[in-house]
N, C-alpha and C positions, 0 to 999 in steps of 0.2 A: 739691840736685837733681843728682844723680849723672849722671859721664858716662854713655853706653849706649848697643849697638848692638841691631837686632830680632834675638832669635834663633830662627835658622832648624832646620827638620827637620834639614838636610844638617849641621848641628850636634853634634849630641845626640849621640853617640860624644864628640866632644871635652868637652861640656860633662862628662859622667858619668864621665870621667876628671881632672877636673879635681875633681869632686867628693869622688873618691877619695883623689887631694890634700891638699886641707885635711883630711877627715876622720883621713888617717894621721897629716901633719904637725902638727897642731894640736894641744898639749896642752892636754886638757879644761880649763875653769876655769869650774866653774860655783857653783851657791849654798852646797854646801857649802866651797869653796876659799875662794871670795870673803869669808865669814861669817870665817874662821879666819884669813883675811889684814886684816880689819878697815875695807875703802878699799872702797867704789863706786867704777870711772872712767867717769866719763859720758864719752864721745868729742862734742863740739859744737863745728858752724861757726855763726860769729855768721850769723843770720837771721831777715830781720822780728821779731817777737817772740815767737820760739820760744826764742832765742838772742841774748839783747839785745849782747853782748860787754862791760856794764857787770857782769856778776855775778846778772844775772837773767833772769826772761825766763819761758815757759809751761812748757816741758818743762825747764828749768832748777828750776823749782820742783817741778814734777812730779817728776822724779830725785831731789832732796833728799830729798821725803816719803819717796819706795821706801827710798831706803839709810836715812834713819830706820825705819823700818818693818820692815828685816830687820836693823837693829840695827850698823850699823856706819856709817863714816863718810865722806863724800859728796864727794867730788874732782874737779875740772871739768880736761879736760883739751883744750885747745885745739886743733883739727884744721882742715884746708879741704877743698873738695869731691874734689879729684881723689885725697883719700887717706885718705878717713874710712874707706872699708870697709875699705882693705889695712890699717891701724892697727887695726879691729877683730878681724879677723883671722887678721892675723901673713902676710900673703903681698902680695907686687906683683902687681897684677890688672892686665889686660888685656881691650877690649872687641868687640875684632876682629883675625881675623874672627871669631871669638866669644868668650863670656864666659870665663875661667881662670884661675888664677893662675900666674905664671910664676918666681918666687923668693921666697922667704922675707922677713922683717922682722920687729921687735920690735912685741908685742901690746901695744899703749899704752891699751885702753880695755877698758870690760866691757859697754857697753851704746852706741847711738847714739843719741839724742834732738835733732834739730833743724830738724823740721818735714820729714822723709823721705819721701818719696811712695811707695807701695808703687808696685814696676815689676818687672816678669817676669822682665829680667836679672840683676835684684839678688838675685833669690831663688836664683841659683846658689852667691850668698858667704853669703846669712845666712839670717835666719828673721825673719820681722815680728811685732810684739807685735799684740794686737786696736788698732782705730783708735782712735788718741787726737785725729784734727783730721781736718774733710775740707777737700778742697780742690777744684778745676778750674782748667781754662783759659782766662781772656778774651780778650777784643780792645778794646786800650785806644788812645783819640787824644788831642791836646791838645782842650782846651775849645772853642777858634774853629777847628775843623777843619769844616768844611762836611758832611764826613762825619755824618750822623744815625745816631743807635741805631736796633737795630732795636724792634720793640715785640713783646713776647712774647706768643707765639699758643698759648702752652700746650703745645705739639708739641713736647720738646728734641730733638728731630731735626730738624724745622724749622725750628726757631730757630738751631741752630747751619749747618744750608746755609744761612739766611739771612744770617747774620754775617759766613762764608768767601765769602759772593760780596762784602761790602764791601771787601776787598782786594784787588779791582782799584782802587780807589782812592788807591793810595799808595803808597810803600815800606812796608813793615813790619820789624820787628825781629825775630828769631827768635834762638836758638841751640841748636846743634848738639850731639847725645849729648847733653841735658837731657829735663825737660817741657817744654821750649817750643822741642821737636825738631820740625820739619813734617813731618818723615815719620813722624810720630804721627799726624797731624789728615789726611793724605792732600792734602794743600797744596803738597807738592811738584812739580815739575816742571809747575803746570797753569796756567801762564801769568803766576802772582801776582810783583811784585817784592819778593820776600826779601831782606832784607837783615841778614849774619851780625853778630850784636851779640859784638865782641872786643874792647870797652875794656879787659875787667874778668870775673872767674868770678863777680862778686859780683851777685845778681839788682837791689838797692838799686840800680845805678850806672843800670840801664834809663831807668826813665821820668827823669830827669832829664837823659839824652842826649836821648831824644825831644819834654822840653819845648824842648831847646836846639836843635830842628828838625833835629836830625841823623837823624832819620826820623819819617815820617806817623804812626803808629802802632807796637804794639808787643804782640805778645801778653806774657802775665803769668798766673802765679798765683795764685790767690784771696787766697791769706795776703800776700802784698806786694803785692796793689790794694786790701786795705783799709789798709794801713798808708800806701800811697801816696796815696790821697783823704782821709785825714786833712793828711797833710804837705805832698802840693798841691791841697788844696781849691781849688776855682773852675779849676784849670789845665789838670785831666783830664776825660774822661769816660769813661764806660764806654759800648760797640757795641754785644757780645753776647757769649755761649760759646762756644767752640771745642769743646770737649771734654765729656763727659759730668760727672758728678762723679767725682772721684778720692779717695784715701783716703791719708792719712799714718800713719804708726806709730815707732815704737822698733823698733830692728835689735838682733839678738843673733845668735853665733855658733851655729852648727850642733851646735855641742857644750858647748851651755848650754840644756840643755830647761827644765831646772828653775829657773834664774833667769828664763828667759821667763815659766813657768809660775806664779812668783810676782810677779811684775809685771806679766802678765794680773789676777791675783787682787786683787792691790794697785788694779786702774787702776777697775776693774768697782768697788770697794768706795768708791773715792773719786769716782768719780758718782754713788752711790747716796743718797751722803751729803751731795750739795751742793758739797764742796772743788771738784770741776772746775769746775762752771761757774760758781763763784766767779772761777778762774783766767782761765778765759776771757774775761770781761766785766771783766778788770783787764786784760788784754794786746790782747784783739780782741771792744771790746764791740760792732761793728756784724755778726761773725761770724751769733748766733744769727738774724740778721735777712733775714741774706744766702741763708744756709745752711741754711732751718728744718728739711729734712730729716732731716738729720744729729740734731739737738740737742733735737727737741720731745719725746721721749720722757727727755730724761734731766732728775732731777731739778733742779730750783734752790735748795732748800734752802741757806740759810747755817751 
């Protein structure tokens, strides 16, 4: 989950200069260069299990198939969050006061896979594949918190004011230029006590500060609250949502249409056929349950 700042009107001059940018700066490398150079580089920060950091993981699998698939050979290249897009690339980015790059750097990947949340400022440095995971935002406590769920009334508009007024209940956990930014949710300034979670850039360290009562609660993302009520059953619970549903994808450079445009092709054929949500129900089987949205119309086939 990438830093980020909201970009504004009084922006968009700098933003489309910046755009011009990378588009100068950047030598193209897209499927034909890639095909002839012989290496996929997946750019991946270990996450939930998107990005196990053991050699596997959802989109770890998923990237192998693609560089199978266009016939060459499949590279995992280790990054973290505050530098996966400047390494995709090739530029130091910058998120305020708005989004641009500001110096150059070596292009260390060809693709990003690791549970990426599509977000507005991000699409100044790349281009998002179609969704391969959704996600949102909850509002998670420990298990003996007094705090009660709320119960779902059908209304996600409701349900999520519902939720946001339980945070006068506590401290809550947030962090800053993420998705579990509060000036996303409109949570800011309205009396809740925030509190900024800076053990760690890594989302995993969260609920486990909050079992340790280092705060009441803790917003989270869908894909690390199923990983985390698996790993602390009985410890957590889940409130409500914060946020609407949101949408993950695979990041590529702006001047790679065609490697996007073959791993769209690639991702569509491999739900078609079952492979996905094969993957899915090996990394996040409580996902299709959570999330039917998303996932009812794609096949299951084995």
């Amino acid at each position: 989950m990438m830093r980020f700042f909201s970009v504004r009107r009084s922006w968009r001059a700098m933003v489309a200069l910046s755009l011009a940018c990378l588009s100068c700066s950047v030598f193209a490398q897209d499927l034909a260069e890639i095909k002839a150079r012989g290496v996929l580089r997946h750019l991946g920060v270990p996450y939930a299990n998107f990005v196990t950091g053991s050699g596997d993981g959802l989109d770890v699998e998923i990237v192998q198939l693609f560089a199978r698939h266009i016939g060459v050979r499949y590279e995992y290249v280790k990054t973290d969050w505050p530098n996966v897009i400047g390494d995709l690339v090739g530029h130091d980015l910058q998120y305020k006061p708005a989004p641009r790059a500001v110096g150059e750097r070596p292009i260390r990947g060809d693709i990003i896979a690791n549970g990426l949340t599509i977000l507005e400022p991000r699409k100044v440095f790349l281009d998002y594949s179609d969704p391969t995971f959704p996600s949102a935002v909850w509002l998670l406590a420990r298990a003996q918190s007094p705090v009660q769920p709320i119960k779902p009334g059908g209304n996600r508009d409701e349900d999520i004011r519902r939720t946001k007024a339980l945070l006068s209940n506590g401290t809550t956990f947030v962090m800053d230029d993420s998705c579990l930014d509060p000036r996303l949710y409109d949570i800011e300034g309205k009396g809740f006590k925030l509190k900024r979670f800076t053990g760690s850039s890594n989302l995993n360290d969260i609920v486990p500060a909050m079992v340790k009562q280092e705060s009441d609660m803790t917003l989270l993302d869908v894909p690390d609250v199923l990983i985390a009520m698996e790993k602390w059953s009985g410890s957590i619970k889940v409130l409500g949502p914060i946020s609407e549903e949101q949408r993950m994808a695979a990041g590529f450079r702006k001047t790679s249409p065609e490697l996007r445009a073959a791993f769209n092709e690639f991702l569509a054929g491999i739900k078609q056929d079952g492979t996905y949500m094969r993957l899915v129900k090996k990394y996040f089987r409580a996902a299709p349950r959570y999330l039917p949205e998303f996932f009812h119309e794609i096949p299951a086939r084995s």
